[in-house]
N, C-alpha and C positions, 0 to 999 in steps of 0.2 A: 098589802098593809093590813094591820088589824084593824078591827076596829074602835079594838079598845087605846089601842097606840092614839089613833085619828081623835079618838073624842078627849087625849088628856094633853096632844097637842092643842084642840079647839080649847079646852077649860083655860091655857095656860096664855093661848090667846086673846080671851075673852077679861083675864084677868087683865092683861097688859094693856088693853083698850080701856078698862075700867082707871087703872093708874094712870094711864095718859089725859083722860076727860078727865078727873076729877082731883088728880092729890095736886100739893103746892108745890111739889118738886117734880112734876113734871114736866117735861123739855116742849111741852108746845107752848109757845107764849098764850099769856092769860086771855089777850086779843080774838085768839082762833079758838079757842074750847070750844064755846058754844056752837060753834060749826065742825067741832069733831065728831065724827061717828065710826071711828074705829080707825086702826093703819090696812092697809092693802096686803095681801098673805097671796103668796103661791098655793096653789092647793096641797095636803098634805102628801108628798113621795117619796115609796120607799126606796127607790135608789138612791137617793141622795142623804141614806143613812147607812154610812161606809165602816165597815172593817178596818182599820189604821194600824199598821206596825209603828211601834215606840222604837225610836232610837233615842237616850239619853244622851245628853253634852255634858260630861261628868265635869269640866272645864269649860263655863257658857264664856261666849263672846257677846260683848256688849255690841247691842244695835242701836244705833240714835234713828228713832222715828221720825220723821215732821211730822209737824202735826197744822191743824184748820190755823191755829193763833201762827206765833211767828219763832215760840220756842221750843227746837225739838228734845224729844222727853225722851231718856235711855232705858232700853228693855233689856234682859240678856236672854238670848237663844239657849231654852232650856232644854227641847227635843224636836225631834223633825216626825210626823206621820209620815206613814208612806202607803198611800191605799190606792183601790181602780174604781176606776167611775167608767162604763162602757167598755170594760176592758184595756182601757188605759192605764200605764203608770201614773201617779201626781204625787207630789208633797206636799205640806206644809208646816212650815215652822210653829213653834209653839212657844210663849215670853211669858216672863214674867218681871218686875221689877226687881232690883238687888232687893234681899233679905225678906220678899214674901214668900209665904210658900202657899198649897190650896190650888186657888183657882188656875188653869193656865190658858192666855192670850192668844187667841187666834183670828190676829183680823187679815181677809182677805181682798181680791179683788177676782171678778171672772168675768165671762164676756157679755153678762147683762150688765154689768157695772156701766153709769152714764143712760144705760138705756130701761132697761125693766126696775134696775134697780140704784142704790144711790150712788151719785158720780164721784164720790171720794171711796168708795169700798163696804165691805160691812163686817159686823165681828163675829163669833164665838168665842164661848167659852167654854173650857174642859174643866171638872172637878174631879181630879182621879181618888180613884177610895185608896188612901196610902201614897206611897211613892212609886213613881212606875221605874220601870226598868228596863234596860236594851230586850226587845223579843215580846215586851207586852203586845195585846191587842186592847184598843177602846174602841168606842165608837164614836167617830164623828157624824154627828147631824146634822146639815146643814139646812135640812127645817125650821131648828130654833135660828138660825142667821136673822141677825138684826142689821137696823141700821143706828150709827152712832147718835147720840143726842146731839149733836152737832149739826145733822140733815133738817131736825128742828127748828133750830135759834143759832144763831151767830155767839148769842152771849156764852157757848160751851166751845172749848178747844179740845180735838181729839185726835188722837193719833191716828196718821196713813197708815194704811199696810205697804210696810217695803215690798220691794220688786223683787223677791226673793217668794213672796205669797200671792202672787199674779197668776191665776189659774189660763191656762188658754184655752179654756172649756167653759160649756153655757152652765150655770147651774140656777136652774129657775126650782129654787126652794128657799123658803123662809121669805124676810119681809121684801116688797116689792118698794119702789122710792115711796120717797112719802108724797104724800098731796095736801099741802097745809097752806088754805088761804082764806 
């Protein structure tokens, strides 16, 4: 890994800790601040920044997610990754809401999930420069993998990841649960 990669991971971390202790929109209740001193990170690795074949759903299928609250919220399945971790095949899906376009949705679930990390799953997100298309390659990071505001405070509702994005694989990178008391 480089080091320059390592250190714009840590700025990007060090930034997210900053927003967490201090702005009014962030998901740790006002109560815990003053005993926050950062979230918990894997350390930074580079395997767990993956190569991904694009496959486009030129015709997406709506997915209803549930979500933390009690109403689930509809994404549509806009492309599936397909990359190897250890020499494995894996996928995962990739959403976005009817009529956005930009960011795309990828919350998953893997086998720290409940245990290293938090027990409803956690996201990323992809910004592709343009549109992608069948045979692209991105990279997925699952360093930046977060946990939902939701692992926070009860008062945020946020979508599961369907069982379509269940990894059967450890992936100890990005945020570890939280610890907020």
């Amino acid at each position: 890994m480089t080091d320059e990669y390592a250190e714009r991971l840590r700025a990007n971390r060090r930034e997210k800790d900053e927003f967490f202790a201090d702005h009014p929109q962030s998901p740790i209740p006002p109560e815990h601040r003053d005993g926050f001193d950062g979230l918990d990170y894997f350390p930074p690795d580079e395997t767990y920044r993956v190569e991904a074949t694009v496959t486009v759903h030129d015709d997406p299928e709506p997915v209803e997610m549930e979500t933390t609250a009690s109403n689930p919220v509809r994404y549509l399945r806009v492309v599936t990754f397909a990359f190897e971790v250890d020499g494995e095949e894996h996928a995962l899906a990739g959403y976005r809401q009817a009529g956005e376009d930009g960011e795309i949705f990828v919350p998953f679930r893997d086998k720290t999930t409940g245990q290293q990390t938090y027990h409803r799953g956690r996201y990323m997100e992809l910004e592709p420069e343009g549109e992608l298309a069948d045979g692209d390659v991105v990279t997925l990071d699952f360093n930046l993998a977060y946990s939902p505001f939701c692992a926070y405070s009860e008062a945020f509702a946020c979508p599961l990841p369907p069982e379509e994005n269940w990894l059967e694989i450890v992936v100890p990178a990005g945020e570890r649960a939280p610890d907020i008391e």
